[in-house]
C-alpha positions in Angstrom: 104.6 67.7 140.8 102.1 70.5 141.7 103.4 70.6 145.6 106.7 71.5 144.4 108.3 74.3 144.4 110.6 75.6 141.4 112.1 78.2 142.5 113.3 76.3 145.4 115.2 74.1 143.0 118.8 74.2 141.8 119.5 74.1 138.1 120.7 70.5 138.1 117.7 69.3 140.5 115.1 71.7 137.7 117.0 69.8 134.9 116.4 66.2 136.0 112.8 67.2 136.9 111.8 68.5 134.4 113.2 65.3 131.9 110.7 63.0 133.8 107.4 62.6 132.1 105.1 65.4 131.9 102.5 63.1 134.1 101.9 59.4 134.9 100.7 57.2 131.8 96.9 55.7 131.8 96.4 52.7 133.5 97.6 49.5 130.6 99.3 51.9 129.6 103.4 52.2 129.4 105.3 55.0 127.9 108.0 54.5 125.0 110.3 56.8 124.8 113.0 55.2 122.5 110.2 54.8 119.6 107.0 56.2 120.7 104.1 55.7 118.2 102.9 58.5 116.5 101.1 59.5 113.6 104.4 61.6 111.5 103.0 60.4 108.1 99.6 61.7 108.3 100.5 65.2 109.5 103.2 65.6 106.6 100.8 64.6 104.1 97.8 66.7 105.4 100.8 69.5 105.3 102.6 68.8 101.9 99.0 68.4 100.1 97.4 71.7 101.3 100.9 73.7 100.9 101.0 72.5 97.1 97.1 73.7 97.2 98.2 76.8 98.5 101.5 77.5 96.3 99.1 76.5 93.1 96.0 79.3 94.2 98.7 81.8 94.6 100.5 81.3 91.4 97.1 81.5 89.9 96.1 84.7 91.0 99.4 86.6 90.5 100.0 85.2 86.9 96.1 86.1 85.7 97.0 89.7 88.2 99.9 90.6 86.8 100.8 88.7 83.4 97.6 89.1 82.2 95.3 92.0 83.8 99.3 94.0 84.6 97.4 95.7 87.8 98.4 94.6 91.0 96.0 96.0 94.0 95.6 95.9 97.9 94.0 92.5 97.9 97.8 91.1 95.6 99.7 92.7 98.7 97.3 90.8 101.4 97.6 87.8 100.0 101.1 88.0 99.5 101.4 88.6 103.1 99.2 85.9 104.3 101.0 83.4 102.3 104.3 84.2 104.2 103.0 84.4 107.4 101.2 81.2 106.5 104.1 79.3 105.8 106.5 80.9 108.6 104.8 79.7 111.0 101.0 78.9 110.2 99.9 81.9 112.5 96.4 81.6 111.7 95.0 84.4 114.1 97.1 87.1 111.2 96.6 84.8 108.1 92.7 84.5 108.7 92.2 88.4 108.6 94.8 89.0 106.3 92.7 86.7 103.3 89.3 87.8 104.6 89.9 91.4 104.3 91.7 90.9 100.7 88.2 88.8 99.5 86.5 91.5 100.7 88.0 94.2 99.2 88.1 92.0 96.2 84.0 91.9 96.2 83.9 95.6 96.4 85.4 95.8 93.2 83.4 93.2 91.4 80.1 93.8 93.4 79.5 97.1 93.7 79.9 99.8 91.0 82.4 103.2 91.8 80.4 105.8 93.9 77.8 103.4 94.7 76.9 103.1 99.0 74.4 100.3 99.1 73.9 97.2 101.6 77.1 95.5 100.1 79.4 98.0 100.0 78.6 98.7 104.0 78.1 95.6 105.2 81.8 94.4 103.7 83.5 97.4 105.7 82.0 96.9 108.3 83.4 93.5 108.2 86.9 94.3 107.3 86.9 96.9 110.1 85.6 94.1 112.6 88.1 91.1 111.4 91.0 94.0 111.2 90.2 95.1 115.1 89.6 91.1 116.3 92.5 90.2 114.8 94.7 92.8 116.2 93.2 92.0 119.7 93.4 88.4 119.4 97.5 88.7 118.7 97.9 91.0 122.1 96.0 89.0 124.0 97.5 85.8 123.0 100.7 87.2 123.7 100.0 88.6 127.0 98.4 85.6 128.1 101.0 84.9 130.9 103.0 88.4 132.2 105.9 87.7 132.4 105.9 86.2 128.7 108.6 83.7 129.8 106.0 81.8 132.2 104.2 80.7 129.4 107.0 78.2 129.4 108.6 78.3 132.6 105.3 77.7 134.0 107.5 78.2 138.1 108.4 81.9 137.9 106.6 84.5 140.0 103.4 85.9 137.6 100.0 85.8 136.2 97.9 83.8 133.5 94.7 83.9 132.3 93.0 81.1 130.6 94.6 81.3 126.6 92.2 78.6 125.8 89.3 80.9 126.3 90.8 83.2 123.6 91.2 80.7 120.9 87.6 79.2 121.4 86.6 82.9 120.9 88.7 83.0 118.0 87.2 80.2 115.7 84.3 80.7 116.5 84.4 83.9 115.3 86.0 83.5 112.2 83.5 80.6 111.6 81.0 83.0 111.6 82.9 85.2 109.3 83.3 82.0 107.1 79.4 82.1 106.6 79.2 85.7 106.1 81.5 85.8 103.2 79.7 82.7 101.5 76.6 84.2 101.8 76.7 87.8 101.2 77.4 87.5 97.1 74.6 85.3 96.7 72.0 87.6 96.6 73.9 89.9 94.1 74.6 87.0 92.2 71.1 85.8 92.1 70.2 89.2 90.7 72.4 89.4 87.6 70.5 89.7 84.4 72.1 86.4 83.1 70.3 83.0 82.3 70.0 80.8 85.4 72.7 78.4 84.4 75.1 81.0 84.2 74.2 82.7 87.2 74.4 79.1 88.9 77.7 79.2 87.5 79.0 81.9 89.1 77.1 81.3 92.0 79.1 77.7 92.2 82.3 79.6 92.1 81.6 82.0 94.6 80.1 78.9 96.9 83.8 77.1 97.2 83.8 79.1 100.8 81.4 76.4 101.9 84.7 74.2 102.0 86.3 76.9 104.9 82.7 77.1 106.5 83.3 73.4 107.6 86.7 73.3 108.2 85.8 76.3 110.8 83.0 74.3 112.2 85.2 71.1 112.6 88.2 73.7 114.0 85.9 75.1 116.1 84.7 71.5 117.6 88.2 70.2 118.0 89.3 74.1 119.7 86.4 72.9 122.2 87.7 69.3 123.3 91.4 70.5 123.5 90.5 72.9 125.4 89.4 70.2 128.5 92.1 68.3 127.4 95.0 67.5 130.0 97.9 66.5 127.8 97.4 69.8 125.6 100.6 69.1 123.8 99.4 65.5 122.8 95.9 66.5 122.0 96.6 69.8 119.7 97.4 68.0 116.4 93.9 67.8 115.3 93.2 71.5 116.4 96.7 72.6 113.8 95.2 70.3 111.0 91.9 71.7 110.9 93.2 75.3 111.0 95.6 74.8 108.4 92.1 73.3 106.5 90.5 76.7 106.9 93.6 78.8 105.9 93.9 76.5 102.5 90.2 77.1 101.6 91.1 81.1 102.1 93.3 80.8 99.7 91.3 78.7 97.6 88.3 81.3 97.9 90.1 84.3 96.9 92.3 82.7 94.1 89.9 80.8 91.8 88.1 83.4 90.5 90.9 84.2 88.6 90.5 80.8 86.8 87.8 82.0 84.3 90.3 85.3 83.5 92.5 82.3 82.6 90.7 80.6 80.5 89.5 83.4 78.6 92.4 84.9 77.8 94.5 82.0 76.8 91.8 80.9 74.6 91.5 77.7 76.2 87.6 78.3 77.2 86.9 79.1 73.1 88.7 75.5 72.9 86.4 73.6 75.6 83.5 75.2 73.5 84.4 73.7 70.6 85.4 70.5 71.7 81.9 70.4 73.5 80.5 71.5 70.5 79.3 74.8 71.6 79.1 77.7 69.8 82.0 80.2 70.3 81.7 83.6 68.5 79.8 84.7 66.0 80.9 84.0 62.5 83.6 81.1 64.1 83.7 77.4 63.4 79.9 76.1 63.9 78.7 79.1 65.2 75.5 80.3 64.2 74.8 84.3 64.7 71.4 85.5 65.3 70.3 88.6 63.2 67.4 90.3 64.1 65.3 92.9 61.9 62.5 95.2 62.3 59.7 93.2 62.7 61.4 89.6 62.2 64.1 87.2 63.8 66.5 86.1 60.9 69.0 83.5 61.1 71.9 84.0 58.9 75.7 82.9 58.6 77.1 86.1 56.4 78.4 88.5 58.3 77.8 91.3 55.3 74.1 91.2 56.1 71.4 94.0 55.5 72.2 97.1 57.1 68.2 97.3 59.6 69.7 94.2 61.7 72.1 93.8 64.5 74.6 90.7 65.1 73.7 89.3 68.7 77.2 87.4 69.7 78.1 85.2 72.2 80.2 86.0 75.4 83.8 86.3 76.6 84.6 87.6 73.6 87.3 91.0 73.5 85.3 94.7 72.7 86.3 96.5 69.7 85.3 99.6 68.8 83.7 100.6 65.4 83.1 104.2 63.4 81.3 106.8 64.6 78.8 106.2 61.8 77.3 103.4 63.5 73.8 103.6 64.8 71.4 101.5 66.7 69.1 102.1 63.7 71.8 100.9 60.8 74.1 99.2 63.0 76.6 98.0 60.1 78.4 94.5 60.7 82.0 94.9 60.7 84.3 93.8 57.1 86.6 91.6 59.2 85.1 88.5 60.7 84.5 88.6 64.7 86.7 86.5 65.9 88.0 88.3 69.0 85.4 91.1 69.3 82.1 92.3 69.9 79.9 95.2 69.0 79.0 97.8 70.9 76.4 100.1 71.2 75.2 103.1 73.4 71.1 103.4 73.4 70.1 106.7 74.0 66.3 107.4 75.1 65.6 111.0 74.2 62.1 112.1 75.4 60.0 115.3 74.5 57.1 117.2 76.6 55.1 119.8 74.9 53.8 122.5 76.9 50.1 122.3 76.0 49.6 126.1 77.4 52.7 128.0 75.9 51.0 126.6 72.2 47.9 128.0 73.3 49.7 130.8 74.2 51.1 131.0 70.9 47.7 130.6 68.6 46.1 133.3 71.1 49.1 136.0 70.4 49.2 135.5 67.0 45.6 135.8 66.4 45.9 139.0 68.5 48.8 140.7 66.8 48.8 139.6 62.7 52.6 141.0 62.9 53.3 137.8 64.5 52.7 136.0 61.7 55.8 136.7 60.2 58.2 137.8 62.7 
């Protein structure tokens, strides 16, 4: 088929060529064309299971983003958009940037205070700036793999083609990296928190799920590799769409399920796993036991009308309420009502004092000079 030429053919003779089989069958081998085998079930099930994965993330972050925080950001847009690009058509070179960029910016906000410019803040720019611009350039050049376009799949006109394959290899492995770069770069701030270790492991295990996209990058990548030498390219890319459409789910996974805890929190269902556990909720609830330290001594105590020289230490996820303006950090009075849904807070001011050792002696010497300055 390689010595013939297409152009040289008339429509009829390009039709009936191009029904014959796209090259001769293995040896043992026979082709079936009235009910070839194939593997149908496993590729709707791979599809219908991470779908309903992705459907569920999404629902979770829009309902705790806008039913329950009622601020939708740049990241809700993002995500949005990679969703229906996602299920379109499963483009994963704009789906891939899309979700990277929106955890990214979502980091920013948790990470890294307003007005702050530390390693975080520019090494996540720096990245959105680099997946936006690979991205972009991996689209065109896809797309002008073959000029004319059309020869992509009518492989006899007159034109040029470069290598695609080349492009996609580049591709994952690229975003593989970027996999491991956004897994890793919380940790250290995570690490850092002034939090007990189980609760910074916690967190840490949340912000860890991208270790699920990391290897669905790294098989991606491998399968991106083989297809690449492979001959029957049509027969041999299932493997390279399943593992992609792997690393899109666990994008969506990443970004999404932080929102869980928001969740939990707010529909009281965390306070509810505490107390089924046994754990201790909030101060001054059922089987909680607040700790109320004094001066010079810790005090355990269940009355929240204690002594006036102690403070109520609560426990956490629990809403802020304000108090009067008569509170102090001295007297810090416990509040009439019981805490069930709030905290108190405080503001610790340090307020320090240098005496100028030579203006006094200043002073004494003046006065001793001049008795009027006794009593002016």
């Amino acid at each position: 088929m390689a010595e013939i030429d297409f152009t040289q053919l008339s429509p009829a003779e390009l039709d009936a060529m191009l029904d014959l089989p796209a090259m001769q069958p293995p040896s043992d081998q026979f082709s079936n064309f009235d009910n070839p085998p194939n593997q149908n079930g496993l590729a709707i099930g791979v599809i219908a299971a991470c779908t309903s994965v992705v459907v569920l993330c999404l629902g979770i972050r829009l309902y705790a983003k806008l039913a329950l925080m009622r601020k939708a950001q740049v990241q809700e847009y993002l995500i949005v958009a990679a969703f229906l690009v996602h299920i379109a058509g499963v483009f994963y070179t704009a789906c891939l940037p899309l979700l990277k960029i929106s955890i990214l910016l979502e980091w920013l906000g948790m990470f890294v205070p307003r007005g702050t410019r530390n390693w975080f803040f520019w090494s996540a720019w720096i990245m959105i700036g680099i997946q936006a611009a690979f991205g972009i350039a991996i689209i065109i050049a896809l797309n002008l793999a073959c000029i004319p376009t059309r020869k992509k799949w009518e492989f006899w006109l007159p034109g040029k083609c470069f290598n695609a394959h080349n492009v996609e290899t580049a591709s994952a492995a690229f975003q593989l990296a970027s996999d491991c770069f956004v897994l890793f770069i919380p940790q250290k701030i995570i690490w850092d928190l002034k939090m007990s270790w189980k609760k910074r492991l916690g967190v840490s295990f949340i912000f860890s799920l991208g270790v699920l996209a990391c290897v669905s990058a790294a098989f991606r990548l491998a399968v991106t590799i083989d297809y690449a030498d492979a001959v029957d390219s049509i027969y041999n890319i299932g493997p390279v769409c399943f593992w992609a459409f792997a690393e899109m789910t666990c994008g969506f996974i990443v970004v999404c399920v932080p929102c869980i805890p928001k969740i939990l929190i707010e529909s009281g269902t965390w306070r509810k796993m505490k107390r089924g556990l046994g754990m201790s909720t909030t101060a001054g609830g059922s089987g909680a036991t607040p700790k109320h330290t004094g001066n010079s001594s810790a005090v355990r105590s269940k009355n929240l009308r204690s002594a006036n020289d102690s403070y109520q230490e609560l426990d956490d996820h629990t809403e802020m309420k304000n108090l009067g303006s008569s509170e102090s950090a001295e007297y810090l009075h416990t509040p009439r009502a019981r805490l069930e849904n709030g905290i108190v807070r405080t503001t610790q001011v340090a307020v320090t004092h240098d005496s100028d050792v030579n203006s006094e002696e200043t002073m004494r010497y003046t006065t001793a000079r001049d008795p009027r300055m006794q009593w002016r």
